[in-house]
C-alpha positions as CSV (number, residue, x, y, z in Angstrom):
1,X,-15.9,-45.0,13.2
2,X,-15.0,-42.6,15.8
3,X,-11.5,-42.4,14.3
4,X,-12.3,-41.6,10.8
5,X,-15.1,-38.9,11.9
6,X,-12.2,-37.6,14.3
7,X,-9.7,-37.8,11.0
8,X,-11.9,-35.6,8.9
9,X,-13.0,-33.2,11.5
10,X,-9.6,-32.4,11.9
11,X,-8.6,-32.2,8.3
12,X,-11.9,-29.5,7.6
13,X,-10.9,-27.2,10.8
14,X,-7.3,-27.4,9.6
15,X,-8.4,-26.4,6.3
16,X,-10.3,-23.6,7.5
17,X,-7.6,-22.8,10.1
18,X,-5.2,-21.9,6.5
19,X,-8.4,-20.4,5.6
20,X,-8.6,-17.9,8.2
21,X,-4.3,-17.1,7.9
22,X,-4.0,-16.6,4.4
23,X,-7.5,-13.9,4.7
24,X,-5.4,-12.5,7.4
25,X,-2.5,-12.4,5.6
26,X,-4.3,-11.0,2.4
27,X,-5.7,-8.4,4.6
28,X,-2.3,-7.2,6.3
29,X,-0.5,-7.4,2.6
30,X,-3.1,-4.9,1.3
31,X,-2.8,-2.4,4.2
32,X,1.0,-2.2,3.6
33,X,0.5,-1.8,-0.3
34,X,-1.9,0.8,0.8
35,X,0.5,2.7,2.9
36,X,3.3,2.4,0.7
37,X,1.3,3.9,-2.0
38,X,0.5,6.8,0.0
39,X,4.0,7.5,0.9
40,X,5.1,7.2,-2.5
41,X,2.7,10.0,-3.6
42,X,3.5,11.8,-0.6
43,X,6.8,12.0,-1.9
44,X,5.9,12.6,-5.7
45,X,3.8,15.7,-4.4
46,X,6.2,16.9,-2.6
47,X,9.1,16.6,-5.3
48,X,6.6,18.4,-7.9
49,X,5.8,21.2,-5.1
50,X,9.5,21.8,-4.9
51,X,9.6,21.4,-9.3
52,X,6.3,24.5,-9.6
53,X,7.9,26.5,-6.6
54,X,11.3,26.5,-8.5
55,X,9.9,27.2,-12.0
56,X,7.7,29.9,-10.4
57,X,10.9,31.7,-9.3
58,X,12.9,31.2,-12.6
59,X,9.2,32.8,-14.5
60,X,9.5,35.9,-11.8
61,X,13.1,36.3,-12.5
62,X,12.5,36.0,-16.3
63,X,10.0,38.8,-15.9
64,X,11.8,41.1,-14.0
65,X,15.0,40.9,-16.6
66,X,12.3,41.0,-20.0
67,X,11.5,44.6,-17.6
């Protein structure tokens, strides 16, 4: 009797055991989806400063040659 409530005590705290990994490893999966995204629109932002910051100078130089 002592063997089987052994046997099964084992078998719960292993399952919980994957349990507890696969929150961790949930958890960590979603903090690096999380900081790539903010990297990527790091990057976007950036690229699209450098796109308004060129068209603004094309629009001034536009201007000054409609003068």
């Amino acid at each position: 009797m002592n063997t089987l409530i052994s046997i099964v005590m084992a078998i719960v705290l292993n399952i919980l055991g994957v349990e507890v990994q696969e929150r961790q490893l949930a958890s960590k999966t979603q903090t690096e989806i999380t900081t790539q995204q903010h990297k990527h629109c790091d990057s976007i932002s950036a690229t699209m400063k450098d796109t308004i910051t060129a068209s603004s100078i094309k629009t001034e130089h536009k201007c000054k040659l409609s003068k």
